[in-house]
TIRO-728582 format. One line per field, with one value per residue: residue number from 1; residue in one letter; y negated, z, x of N, C-alpha, C, O in turn. Coordinates in steps of 0.001 Angstrom, whole numbers, always signed. Each point is the difference from the previous one (the first is absolute). Layout:
N
num <- NUM/...
residuo <- a/...
n_yy <- Y/...
n_zz <- Z/...
n_xx <- X/...
ca_yy <- Y/...
ca_zz <- Z/...
ca_xx <- X/...
c_yy <- Y/...
c_zz <- Z/...
c_xx <- X/...
o_yy <- Y/...
o_zz <- Z/...
o_xx <- X/...
END
This chain:
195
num <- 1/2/3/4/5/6/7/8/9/10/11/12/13/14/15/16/17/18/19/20/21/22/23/24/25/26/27/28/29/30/31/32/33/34/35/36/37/38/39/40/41/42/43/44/45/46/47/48/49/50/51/52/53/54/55/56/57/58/59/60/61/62/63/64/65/66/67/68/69/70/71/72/73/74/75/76/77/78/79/80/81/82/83/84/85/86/87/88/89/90/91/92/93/94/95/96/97/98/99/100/101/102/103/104/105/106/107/108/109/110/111/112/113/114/115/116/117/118/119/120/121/122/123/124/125/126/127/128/129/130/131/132/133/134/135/136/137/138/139/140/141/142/143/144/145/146/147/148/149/150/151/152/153/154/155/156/157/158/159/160/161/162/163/164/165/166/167/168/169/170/171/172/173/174/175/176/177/178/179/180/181/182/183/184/185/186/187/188/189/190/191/192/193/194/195
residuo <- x/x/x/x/x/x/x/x/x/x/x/x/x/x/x/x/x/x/x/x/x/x/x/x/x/x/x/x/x/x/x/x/x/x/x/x/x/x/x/x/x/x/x/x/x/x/x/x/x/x/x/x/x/x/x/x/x/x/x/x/x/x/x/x/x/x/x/x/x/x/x/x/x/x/x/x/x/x/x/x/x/x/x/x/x/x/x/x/x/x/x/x/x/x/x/x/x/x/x/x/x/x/x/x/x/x/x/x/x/x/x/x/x/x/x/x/x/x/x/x/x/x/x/x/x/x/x/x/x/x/x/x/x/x/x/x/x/x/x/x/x/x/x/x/x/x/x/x/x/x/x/x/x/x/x/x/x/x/x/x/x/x/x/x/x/x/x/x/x/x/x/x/x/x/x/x/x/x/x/x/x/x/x/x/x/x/x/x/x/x/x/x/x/x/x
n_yy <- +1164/-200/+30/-679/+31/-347/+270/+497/-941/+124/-1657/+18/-524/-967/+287/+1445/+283/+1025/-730/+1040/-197/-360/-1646/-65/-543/+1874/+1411/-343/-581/+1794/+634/-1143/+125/+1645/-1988/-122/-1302/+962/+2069/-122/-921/+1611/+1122/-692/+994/+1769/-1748/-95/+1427/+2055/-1055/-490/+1416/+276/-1253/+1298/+2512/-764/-1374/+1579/+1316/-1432/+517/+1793/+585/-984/+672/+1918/-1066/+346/+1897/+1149/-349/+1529/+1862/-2/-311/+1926/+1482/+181/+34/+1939/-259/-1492/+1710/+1415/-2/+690/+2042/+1913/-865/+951/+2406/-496/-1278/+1429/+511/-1291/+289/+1767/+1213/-1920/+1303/+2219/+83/-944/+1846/+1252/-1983/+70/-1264/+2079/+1542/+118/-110/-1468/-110/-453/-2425/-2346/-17/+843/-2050/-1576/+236/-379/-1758/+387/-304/-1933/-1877/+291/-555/-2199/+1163/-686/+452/+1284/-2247/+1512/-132/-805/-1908/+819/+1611/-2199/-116/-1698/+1590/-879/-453/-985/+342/+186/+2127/-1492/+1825/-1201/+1600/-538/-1044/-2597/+2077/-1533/-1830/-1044/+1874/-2235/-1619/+818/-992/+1035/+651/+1826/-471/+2418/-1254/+1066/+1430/-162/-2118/+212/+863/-1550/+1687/-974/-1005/+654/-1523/+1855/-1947/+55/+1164/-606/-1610
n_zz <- +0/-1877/+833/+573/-1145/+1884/+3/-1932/+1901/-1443/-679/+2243/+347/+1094/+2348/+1365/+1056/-1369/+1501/-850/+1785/+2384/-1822/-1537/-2073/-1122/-952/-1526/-1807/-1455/-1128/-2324/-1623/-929/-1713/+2184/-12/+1609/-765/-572/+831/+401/-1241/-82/+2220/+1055/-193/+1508/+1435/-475/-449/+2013/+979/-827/-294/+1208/-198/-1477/+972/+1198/-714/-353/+2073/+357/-1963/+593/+1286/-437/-1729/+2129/+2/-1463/+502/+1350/+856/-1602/+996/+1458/-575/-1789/+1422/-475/-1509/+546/+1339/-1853/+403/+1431/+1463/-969/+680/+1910/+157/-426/+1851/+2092/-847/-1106/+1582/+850/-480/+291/+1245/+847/-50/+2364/+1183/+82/+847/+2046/-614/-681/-51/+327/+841/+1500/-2184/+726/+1457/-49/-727/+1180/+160/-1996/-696/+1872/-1548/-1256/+509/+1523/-1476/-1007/+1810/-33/-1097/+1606/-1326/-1451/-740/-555/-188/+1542/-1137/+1936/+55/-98/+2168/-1344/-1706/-1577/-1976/-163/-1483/+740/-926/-2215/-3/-431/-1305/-700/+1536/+340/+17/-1924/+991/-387/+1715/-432/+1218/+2142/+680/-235/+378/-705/+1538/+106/+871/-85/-296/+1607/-1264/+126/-1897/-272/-1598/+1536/-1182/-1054/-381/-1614/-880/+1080/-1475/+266/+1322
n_xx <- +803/-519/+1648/-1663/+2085/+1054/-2083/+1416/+499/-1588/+1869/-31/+2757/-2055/+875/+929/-1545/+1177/-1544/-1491/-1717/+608/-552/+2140/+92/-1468/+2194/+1638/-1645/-73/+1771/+341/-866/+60/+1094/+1821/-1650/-807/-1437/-2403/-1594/-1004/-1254/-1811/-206/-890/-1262/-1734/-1073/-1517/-1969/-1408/-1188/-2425/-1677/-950/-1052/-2386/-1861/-1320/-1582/-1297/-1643/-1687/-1414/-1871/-1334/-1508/-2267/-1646/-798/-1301/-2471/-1017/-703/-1825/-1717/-656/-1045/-1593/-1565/-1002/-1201/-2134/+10/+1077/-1742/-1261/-790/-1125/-2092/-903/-354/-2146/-654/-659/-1863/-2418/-1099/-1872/-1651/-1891/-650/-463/-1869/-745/-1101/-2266/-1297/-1109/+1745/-1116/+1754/-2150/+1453/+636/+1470/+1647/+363/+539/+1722/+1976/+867/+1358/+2180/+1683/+562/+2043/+2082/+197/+736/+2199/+1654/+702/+1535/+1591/-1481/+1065/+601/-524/+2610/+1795/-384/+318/-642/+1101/+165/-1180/+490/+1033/-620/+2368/-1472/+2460/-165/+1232/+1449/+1705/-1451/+2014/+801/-780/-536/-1309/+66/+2300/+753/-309/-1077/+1308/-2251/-1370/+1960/-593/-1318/+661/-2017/+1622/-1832/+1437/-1668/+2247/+431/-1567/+237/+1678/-1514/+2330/-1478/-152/+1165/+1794/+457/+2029/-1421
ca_yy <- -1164/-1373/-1690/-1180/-1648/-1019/-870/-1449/-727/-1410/-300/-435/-1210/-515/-1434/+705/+211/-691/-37/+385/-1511/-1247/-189/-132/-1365/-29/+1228/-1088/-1163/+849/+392/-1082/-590/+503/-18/-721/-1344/-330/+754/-568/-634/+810/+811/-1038/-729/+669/+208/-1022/+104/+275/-721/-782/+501/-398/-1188/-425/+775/-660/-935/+333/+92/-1443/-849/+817/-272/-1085/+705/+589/-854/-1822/+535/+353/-2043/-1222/+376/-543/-1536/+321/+414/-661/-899/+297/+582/-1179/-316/-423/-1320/-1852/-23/-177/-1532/-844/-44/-216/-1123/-212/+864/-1371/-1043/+554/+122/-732/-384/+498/-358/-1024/+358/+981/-986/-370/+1184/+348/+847/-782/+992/-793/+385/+1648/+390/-422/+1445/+1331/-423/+130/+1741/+816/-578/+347/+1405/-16/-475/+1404/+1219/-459/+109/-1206/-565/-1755/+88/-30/-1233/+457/+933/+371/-1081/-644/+320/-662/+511/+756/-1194/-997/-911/-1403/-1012/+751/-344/+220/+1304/+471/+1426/+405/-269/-784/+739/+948/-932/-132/+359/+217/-901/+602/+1505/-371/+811/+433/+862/+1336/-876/-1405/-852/-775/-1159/+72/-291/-1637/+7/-1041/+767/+167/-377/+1014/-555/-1727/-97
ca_zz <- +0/-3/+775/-895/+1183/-681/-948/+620/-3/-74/+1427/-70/+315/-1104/+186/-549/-1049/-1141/-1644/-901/-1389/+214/+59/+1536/+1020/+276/+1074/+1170/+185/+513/+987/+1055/+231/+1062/+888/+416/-538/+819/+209/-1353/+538/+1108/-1107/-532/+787/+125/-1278/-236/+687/-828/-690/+509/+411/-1434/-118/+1558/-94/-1218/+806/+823/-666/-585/+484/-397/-1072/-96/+1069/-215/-501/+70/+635/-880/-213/+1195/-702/-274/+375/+615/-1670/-1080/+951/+925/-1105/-932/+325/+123/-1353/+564/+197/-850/-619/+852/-143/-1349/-268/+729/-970/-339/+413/-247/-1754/-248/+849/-1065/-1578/-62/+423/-1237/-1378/+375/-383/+1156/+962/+1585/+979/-209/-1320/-255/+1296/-632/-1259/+306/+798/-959/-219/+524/+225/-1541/+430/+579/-518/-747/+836/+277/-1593/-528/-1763/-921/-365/-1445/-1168/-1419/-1569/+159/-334/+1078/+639/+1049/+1485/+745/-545/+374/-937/+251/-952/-604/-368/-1139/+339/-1206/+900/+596/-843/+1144/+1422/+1073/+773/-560/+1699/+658/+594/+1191/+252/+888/+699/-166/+360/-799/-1203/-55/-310/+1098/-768/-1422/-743/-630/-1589/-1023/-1165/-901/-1309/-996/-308/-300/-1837
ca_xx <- -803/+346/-870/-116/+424/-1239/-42/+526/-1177/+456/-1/-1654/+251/-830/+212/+1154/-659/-207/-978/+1073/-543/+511/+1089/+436/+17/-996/-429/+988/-352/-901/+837/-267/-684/-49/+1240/-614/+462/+1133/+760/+650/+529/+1469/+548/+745/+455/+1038/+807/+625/+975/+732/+582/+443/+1485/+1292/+626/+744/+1035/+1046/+591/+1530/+945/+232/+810/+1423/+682/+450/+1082/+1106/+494/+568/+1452/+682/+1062/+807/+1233/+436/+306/+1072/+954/+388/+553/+1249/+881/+881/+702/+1332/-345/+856/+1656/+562/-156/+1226/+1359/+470/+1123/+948/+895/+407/+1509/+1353/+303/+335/+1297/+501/+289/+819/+1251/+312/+230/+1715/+672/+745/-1203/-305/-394/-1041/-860/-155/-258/-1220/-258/-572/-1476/-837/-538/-1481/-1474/-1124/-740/-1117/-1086/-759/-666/-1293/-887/-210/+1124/+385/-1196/+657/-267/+752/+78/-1642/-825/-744/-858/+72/-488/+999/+687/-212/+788/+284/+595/-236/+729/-164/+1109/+421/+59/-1205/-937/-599/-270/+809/+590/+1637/+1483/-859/+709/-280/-510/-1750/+21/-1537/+13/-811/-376/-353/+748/-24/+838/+308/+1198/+111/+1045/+25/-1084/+208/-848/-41/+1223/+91/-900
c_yy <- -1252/-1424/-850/-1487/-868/-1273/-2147/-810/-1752/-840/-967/-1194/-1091/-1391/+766/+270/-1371/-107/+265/-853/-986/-398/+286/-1412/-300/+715/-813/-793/+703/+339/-1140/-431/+776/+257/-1044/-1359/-275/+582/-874/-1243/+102/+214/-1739/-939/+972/+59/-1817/-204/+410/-882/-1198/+1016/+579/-1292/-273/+277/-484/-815/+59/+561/-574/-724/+635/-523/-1338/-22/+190/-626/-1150/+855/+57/-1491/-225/+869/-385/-1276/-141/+391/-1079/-1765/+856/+111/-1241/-886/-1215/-1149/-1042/-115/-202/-1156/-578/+411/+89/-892/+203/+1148/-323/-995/+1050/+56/-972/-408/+797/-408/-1289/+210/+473/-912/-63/+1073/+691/+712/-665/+1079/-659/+410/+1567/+898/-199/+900/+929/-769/+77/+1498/+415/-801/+395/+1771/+183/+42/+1204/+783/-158/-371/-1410/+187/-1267/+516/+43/-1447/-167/+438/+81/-993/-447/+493/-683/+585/+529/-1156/-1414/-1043/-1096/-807/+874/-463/+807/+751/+969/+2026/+1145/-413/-480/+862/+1105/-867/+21/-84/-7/-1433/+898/+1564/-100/+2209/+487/+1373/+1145/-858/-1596/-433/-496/-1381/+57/-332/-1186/+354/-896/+1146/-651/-478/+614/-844/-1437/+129/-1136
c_zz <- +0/+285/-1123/+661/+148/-1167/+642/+43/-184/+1297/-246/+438/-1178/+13/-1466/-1888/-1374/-1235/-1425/-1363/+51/-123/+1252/+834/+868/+1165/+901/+1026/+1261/+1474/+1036/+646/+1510/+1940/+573/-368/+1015/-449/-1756/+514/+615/-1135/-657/+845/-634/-1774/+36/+871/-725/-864/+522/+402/-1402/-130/+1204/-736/-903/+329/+546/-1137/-797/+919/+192/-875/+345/+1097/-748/-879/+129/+1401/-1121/-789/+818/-363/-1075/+176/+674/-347/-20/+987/+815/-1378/-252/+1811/+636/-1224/+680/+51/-1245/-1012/+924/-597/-1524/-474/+189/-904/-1087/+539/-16/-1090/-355/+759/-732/-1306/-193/+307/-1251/-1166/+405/-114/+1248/+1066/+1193/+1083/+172/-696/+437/+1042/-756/-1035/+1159/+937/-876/-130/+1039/+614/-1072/+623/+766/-430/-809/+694/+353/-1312/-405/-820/-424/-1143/-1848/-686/-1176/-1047/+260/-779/+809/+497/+997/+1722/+689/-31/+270/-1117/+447/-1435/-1007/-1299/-2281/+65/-1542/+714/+511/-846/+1447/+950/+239/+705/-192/+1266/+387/+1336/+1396/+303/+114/+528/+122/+1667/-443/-588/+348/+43/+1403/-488/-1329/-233/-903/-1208/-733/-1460/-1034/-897/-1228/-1090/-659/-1647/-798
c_xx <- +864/-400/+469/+55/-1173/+317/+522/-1013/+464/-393/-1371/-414/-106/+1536/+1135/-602/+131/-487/+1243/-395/+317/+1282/+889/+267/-1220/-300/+935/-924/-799/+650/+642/-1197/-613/+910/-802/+472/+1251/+1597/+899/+778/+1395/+778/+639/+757/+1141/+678/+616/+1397/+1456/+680/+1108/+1380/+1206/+338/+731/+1248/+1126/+731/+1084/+1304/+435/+733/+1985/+1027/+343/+1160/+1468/+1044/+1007/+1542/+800/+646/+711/+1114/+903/+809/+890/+1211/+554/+889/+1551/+802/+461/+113/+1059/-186/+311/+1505/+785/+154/+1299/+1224/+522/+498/+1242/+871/+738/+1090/+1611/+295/+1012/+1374/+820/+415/+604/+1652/+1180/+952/+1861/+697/+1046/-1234/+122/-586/-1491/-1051/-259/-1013/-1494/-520/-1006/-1057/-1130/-485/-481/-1283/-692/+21/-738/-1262/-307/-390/-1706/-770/-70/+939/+251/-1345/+1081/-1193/+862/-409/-1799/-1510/-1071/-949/-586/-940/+1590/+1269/-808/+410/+486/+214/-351/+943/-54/+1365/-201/-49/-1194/-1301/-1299/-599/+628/+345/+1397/+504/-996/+800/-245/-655/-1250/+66/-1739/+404/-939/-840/-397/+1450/+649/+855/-106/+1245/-37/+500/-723/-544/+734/-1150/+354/+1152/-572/-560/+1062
o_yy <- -332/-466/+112/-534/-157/-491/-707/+74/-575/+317/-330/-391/-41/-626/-477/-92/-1030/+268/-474/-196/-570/+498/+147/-182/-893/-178/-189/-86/-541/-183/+21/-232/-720/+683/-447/+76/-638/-570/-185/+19/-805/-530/-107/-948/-473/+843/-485/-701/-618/+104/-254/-393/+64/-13/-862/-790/+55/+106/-621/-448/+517/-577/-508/-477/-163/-374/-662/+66/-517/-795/-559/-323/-845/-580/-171/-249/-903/-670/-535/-488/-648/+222/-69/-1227/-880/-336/-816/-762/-911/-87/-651/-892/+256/+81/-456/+126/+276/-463/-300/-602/+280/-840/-625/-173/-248/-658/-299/+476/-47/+1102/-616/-426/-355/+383/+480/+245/+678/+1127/+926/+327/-25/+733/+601/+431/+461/+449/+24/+701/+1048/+775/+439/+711/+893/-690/-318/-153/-1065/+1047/-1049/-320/+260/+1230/-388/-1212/+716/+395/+405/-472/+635/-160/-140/-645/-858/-1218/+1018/-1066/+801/-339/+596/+988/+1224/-1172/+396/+1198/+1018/-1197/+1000/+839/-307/-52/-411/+191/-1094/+786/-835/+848/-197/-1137/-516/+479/-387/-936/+819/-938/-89/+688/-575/+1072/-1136/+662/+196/-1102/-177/+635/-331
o_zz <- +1029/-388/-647/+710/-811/-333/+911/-957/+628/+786/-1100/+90/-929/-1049/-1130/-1007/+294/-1108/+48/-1099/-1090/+710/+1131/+1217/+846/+834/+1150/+1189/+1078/+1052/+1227/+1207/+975/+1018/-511/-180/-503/+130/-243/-260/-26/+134/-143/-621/-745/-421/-644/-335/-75/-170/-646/-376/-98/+102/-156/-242/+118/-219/-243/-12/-290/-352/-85/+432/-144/-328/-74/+168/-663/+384/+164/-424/-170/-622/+219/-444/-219/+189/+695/-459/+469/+349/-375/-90/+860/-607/-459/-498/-113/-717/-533/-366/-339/-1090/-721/+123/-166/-673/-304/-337/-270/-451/-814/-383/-1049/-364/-389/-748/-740/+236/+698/+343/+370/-253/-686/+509/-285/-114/-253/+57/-87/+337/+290/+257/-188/+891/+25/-55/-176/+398/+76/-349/+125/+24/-916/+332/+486/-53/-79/-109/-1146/-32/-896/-205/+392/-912/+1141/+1061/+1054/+976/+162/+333/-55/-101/+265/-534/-339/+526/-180/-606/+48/-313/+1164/-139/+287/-269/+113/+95/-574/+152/+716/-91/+463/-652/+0/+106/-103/-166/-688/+401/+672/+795/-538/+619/-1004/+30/+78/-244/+215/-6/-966/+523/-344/-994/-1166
o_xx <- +589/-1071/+1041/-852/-912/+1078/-431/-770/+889/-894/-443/-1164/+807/+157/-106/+702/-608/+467/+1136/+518/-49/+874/-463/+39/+42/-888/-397/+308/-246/-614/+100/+79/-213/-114/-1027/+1215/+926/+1084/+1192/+1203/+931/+1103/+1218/+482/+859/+792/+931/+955/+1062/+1215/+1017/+1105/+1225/+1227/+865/+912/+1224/+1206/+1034/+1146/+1079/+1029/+1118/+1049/+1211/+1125/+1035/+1218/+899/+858/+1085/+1110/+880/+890/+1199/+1121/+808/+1015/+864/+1033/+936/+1160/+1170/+34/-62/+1017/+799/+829/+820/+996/+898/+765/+1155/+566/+888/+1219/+1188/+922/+1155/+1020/+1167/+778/+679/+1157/+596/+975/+1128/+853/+983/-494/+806/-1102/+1119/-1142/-902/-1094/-988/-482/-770/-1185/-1228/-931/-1035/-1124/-1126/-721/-1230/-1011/-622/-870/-1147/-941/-838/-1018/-758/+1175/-380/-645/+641/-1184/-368/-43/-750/+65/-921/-726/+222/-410/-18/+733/-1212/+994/-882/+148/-640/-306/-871/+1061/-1062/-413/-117/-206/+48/-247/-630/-99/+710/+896/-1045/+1220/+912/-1213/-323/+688/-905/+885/-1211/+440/-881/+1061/-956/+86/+745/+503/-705/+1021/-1085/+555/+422/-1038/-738/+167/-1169/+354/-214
END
């Protein structure tokens, strides 16, 4: 004898139940609509909330970036202020290198080695080796063609040698610490040969 299962019975709950003729935005309307007005209510506080703690959230992290931004300027800035420094000092003793030169080379005109000249020679040489250790260079002019971001035109002379705008002498070294100017180089510019 065999039993036979019983048969599945459909569930008999009319709220669970959906007309299979009504649109669905209709059977939605249906299902809401049966919620209590408080509870819809609740449902949009809680989306607005939602919403307010994403913009909190954007906010803050925005305020982050700007954070993080304006450390990364001051760094820079910092930088870039501990690297130039030595820029005053160096406007001071570039004369004083200038007068040696010049003392030199006045010396140089008289004939006969001077201990004097010679003492003055190795002061000149280790103040220009100072200055390279610290990336302050001479700035090239000789033969170059004018640059008045680096050069200084005092004058401007007619030169069969130099075609216009080279610099034919240079009247004064000019010096760059790493890429700034701290002395333009004084010279005399080339017009280019006599018409």
């Amino acid at each position: 004898m065999v039993k036979e299962a019983p048969a599945v019975s459909e569930p008999h709950d009319e709220k669970l139940k959906v007309d299979q003729d009504k649109p669905v935005n209709q059977a939605e309307d249906d299902v809401l609509g049966g919620l209590d007005p408080e509870a819809t209510l609740t449902l949009s506080e809680a989306e607005r909330r939602q919403l307010e703690l994403l913009d909190a959230n954007n906010r803050a992290l925005r305020a982050q970036a700007d954070l993080e931004n304006y450390r990364k300027r001051v760094q820079r800035e910092q930088q870039q202020e501990s690297r130039y420094a030595l820029m005053p000092l160096l406007r001071e003793l570039l004369p004083l290198l200038d007068n040696i030169q010049r003392a030199i080379e006045a010396a140089e005109k008289n004939e006969g080695t001077d201990p004097l000249l010679e003492g003055f020679k190795l002061v000149a040489q280790q103040l220009q080796s100072i200055l390279m250790q610290h990336d302050c260079q001479p700035i090239r002019a000789m033969g170059e063609t004018f640059d008045p971001n680096l050069h200084e035109a005092v004058s401007q002379t007619t030169s069969n040698d130099f075609e216009s705008g080279k610099i034919v002498m240079e009247v004064a070294v000019g010096y760059q610490l790493h890429d700034r100017v701290v002395r333009p180089s004084q010279v005399i510019v080339s017009t280019g040969p006599p018409e």
